[in-house]
Structure formats: structure tokens, C-alpha cells
C-alpha positions, 0 to 999 in steps of 0.5 A: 868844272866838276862833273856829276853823273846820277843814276837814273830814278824811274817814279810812279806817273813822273818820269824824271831821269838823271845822268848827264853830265851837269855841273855840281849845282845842277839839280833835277826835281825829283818828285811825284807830287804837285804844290812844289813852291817854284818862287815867292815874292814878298811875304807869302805863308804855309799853314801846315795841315798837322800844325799844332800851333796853327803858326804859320811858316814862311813859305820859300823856293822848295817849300812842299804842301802837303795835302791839307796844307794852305798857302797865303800870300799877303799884299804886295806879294806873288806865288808859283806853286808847280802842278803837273809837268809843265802846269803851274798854280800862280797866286795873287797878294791876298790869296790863300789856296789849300791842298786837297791832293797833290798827287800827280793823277788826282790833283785838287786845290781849293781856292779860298780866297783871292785870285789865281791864274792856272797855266796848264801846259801838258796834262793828261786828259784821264787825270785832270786837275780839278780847282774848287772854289766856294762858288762851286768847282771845275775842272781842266782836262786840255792844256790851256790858260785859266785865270779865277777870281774869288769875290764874296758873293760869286767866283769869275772864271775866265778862259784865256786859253783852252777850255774848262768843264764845270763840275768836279773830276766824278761830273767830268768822268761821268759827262755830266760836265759843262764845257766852257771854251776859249774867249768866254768868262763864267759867274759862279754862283753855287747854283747851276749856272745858266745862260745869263752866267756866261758872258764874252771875255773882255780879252783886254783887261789887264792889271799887276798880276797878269803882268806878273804871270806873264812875266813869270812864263817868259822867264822861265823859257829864258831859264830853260834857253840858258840852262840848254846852251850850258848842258847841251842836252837835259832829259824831261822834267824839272830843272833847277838852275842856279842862275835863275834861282828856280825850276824851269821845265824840259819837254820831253819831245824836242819842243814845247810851246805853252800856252803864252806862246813861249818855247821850251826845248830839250836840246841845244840844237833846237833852241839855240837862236831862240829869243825868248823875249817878247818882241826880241826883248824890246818890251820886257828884260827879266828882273826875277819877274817883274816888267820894266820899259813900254807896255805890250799889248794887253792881249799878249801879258793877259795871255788871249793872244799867245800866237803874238808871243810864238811870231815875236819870239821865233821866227823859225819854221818848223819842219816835219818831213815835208810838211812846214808849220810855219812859226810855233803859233799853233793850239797849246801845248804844241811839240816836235822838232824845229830847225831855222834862224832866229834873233838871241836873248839879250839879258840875264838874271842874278843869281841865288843861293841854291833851294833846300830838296824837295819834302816827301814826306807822306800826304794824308788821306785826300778829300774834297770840301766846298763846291759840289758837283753841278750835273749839267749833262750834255751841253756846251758854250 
């Protein structure tokens, strides 16, 4: 097996080092940027913002927005964008999304249309990602699961995980913001929104696209197992693996829960009898993202019940000092180091061909459309 040995790469606000011993297909993303196309099926499109044509390009695995650029995806299809360390944008069919900045401390995206389920695993609270709707914008500064649905007269945001602050990153800075917490679904408007616009979230209603974001996160966990018992050892950051034909995310303390409740790891040691199949993979076998066998509970693939996930997957304690955690069922975005026993993955995927490297060519300048500010000054559901 030939071996490969880089240099390190320290970049501006993403820290993604190279240098162990990978195999020649191995490849780490290097890239400061959000909007980075992890996975596409059916027909999806990109709409570049200098396009003089205004043709539409197919869109694929290492695709890069730019900033201005739009991505659709048509019916029947699904789409993975990669924000920031650990976070993805998931696009439903019939939806189209637009870059307004993807620069990793002022990430921004419009949806236009259609629905989108954003799942913030690690995020820095001083450069929160703010998602602009034509109903107004919000902004998510905590890890967290947050699906938003797009309809003609009204924009519904749903809170699976975490919680949101309506209003756009100014109104979040400036605590002008409205917080919206975990279990709560919100009506957007474009007028300030008021009591009778908030509303319990039904934690039970379900469909394709949920299943499909939910499978999405288990296998990017089975691609992060895999690629571990392989290598050994992977420092921070994306990893492509070519079993997989995606990037998976390495944390970069020995573990990682997200916000479904799935592990990810850095280290062998860690994660070696780590299942990361739902239920032990009696429910779900990966097929590139899609479900197959009896359904699970709606909680679980909607994502409001993620502590089932981390009891049925990882059975382990953790343990620091002392202290035992018990079984990874904590708040999102859980880290540190495990020890145990646990039950081992049971399927594997097919492999593709490799992606092309990321693009870096320079973004335009950012700005902001649609959705102006909502100062809702000190006060909170």
C-alpha cells in the first residue's frame, strides 16, 4: 500500500492539518469556506452568480458556491451543502437555496423556496450562521437541528434540537433578537411575530426528507467508523473517503455527538466497537442514503429524540476522571473521551469514483436580501 505524507496547511478560522499516513486515495478537504456540495441525488443545478448565460450547471460532489451562486434541486432529488466544521445545509426536491456569504465567520444563505433542514453540530457562538427566508431571517448561534419550510404566504421554522434567535446576525449581536427554544415551531410572516405565531412542535410528523437527512447523518458516522479503523488515527476536519464517495467530519477532541445523536470520533481507540447504526442496524443498512426495512420511531428519523440514537447505537460509558457520563445522550454537540463495549457495524457501501478538488476561486463581495431585521428586544419562548 502506498503511503502519503503532506505538510501541514494552517488556514485563516479552519484548522485542517495533513500528515498521517493516508492511502493514495485518502484526501482531506482543505477549505475556509461554506456552500462545499458533499452529496447530490437526482437532478440538482448551480446557478453561478457571473454566469453570462444564466445556464444552469449540474451540480456534483466537490461542487463550491460562490457567493451569489443558487443551488435547486429539482423533484425527486436531495442535496448536502457542508457549512461550518461539522454543520450541514440539507436540500429537499423543489428547493432552491442562494449563497449570500460562505465565509467560515459570517456564513449566510437565502432560502428561496422549498425546504431545508440545517444540522448544526459545532458552531462558534461569535460567528453565527444567519438563514434568510422571504418571510424574514433567523439566526443560529448553539449546536442544534432546525428544519425551515418555505410556503407562499408564511415560512415555518421548526426547532428539533437547540435553539434559534429570530432576527439576523446585527439584531442577534445587538440582543434585539428573539429566542425560540427546542420543541417549539415558529410562523414567519414578515411582520414581528407574536404569541399566536409560536406553537408546540408536533415531534411526530415525519416524511421523505426527514428520513432522508436522518439517514444522511447515520452514514456519515458509519464513514467516519470506517475510515478510523482503516487509518487509525485522522487529525480535525473533513475527510473524504472513497468507500463512501463523501467527506465525513473528524472532531477534533476524541469525540463528537451530533445533534441526531450519532458519534464521531478521531481516533481508533475510541470508536472501535462502535455501532453506528440505529438500533445495531436492525432498522436501517446504508444505501448511500436511503432507508430500507421497518420504520423507527418518527421522533428518532425527525430527529426531536436524538438521546434514542446515542442509547441504541453506544451503549458505553464515558468516562472522565471519576466522573461516569453514562451513554452519549447529552446536550448537542457533546466531546470528550470514552472507553467501553459496544456491538460493530454490519453493512458497507459502494464505492465511487473520487470527487474533483474543491474550487477557491475568490468570492464577491457579501450581501444581504429579503428578510429584514426583527428587533424583538429582551424576550424569549
Amino acid at each position: 500500500m502506498i503511503k502519503n505524507r503532506v505538510s501541514l496547511a494552517i488556514l485563516v478560522s479552519f484548522l485542517l492539518p495533513l500528515g498521517l499516513g493516508l492511502t493514495a486515495k485518502a484526501q482531506y478537504l482543505i477549505s475556509t469556506k461554506a456552500g462545499f456540495i458533499n452529496r447530490v441525488e437526482g437532478q440538482v443545478y448551480i446557478l453561478r452568480a457571473d454566469a453570462e448565460d444564466g445556464e444552469k450547471a449540474r451540480a456534483s460532489l466537490g461542487s463550491q458556491m460562490r457567493a451569489g451562486d443558487r443551488l435547486s434541486v429539482e423533484n425527486k432529488g436531495f442535496a448536502e451543502a457542508l457549512l461550518n466544521p461539522g454543520s450541514y445545509l440539507r436540500l429537499s426536491e423543489n428547493t432552491e437555496v442562494r449563497a449570500v456569504s460562505i465565509a467560515l465567520d459570517s456564513v449566510r444563505f437565502e432560502v428561496i423556496k422549498g425546504s431545508v433542514i440545517a444540522e448544526v453540530g459545532q458552531i462558534d457562538k461569535q460567528n453565527p450562521i444567519e438563514i434568510i427566508t422571504p418571510h424574514g431571517s433567523l439566526t443560529i448561534a448553539k449546536a442544534g437541528l432546525h428544519r425551515i419550510d418555505v410556503k407562499e404566504t408564511a415560512t415555518l421554522v421548526a426547532v428539533r434540537q437547540g435553539e434559534i434567535q429570530l432576527g439576523t446576525r446585527s439584531d442577534f449581536a445587538a440582543k434585539e433578537s428573539l429566542k425560540i427554544r427546542r420543541g417549539k415551531v415558529v410562523t414567519l410572516t414578515g411582520a414581528q411575530p407574536g404569541q399566536s405565531d409560536i406553537a408546540k412542535l408536533d415531534q411526530d410528523a415525519v416524511d421523505k426528507f426527514d428520513t432522508w437527512s436522518f439517514n444522511r447523518a447515520q452514514a456519515l458516522t458509519a464513514a467516519n467508523v470506517r475510515a478510523l479503523r482503516r487509518s487509525g488515527v485522522l487529525t480535525s476536519g473533513w475527510y473524504y473517503d472513497p468507500s463512501f464517495n463523501f467527506y465525513t467530519f473528524v472532531p477534533t477532541h476524541s469525540w463528537f455527538s451530533s445533534p441526531y445523536g450519532f458519534g464521531f470520533f478521531n481516533n481508533y481507540r475510541d470508536s472501535y466497537d462502535y455501532s453506528p447504526y440505529y438500533n445495531s442496524g436492525s432498522y436501517y443498512r446504508y444505501n448511500g442514503g436511503n432507508a430500507s426495512g421497518p420504520g423507527v420511531s418518527p421522533r428518532v428519523v425527525s430527529g426531536c429524540d436524538r438521546g434514542a440514537v446515542s442509547r441504541s447505537t453506544d451503549r458505553r460509558s464515558f468516562n472522565t476522571g471519576n466522573n461516569d457520563l453514562g451513554s452519549r445522550s447529552g446536550g448537542n454537540g457533546d466531546s470528550g473521551s470514552s472507553r467501553g463495549s459496544s456491538s460493530s457495524p454490519s453493512s458497507s457501501p459502494h464505492a465511487n469514483s473520487a470527487p474533483r478538488g474543491p474550487s477557491h476561486a475568490p468570492s464577491s463581495p457579501s450581501h444581504n436580501s429579503g428578510g429584514g431585521s426583527m428587533p424583538i428586544r429582551g424576550r424569549s419562548q
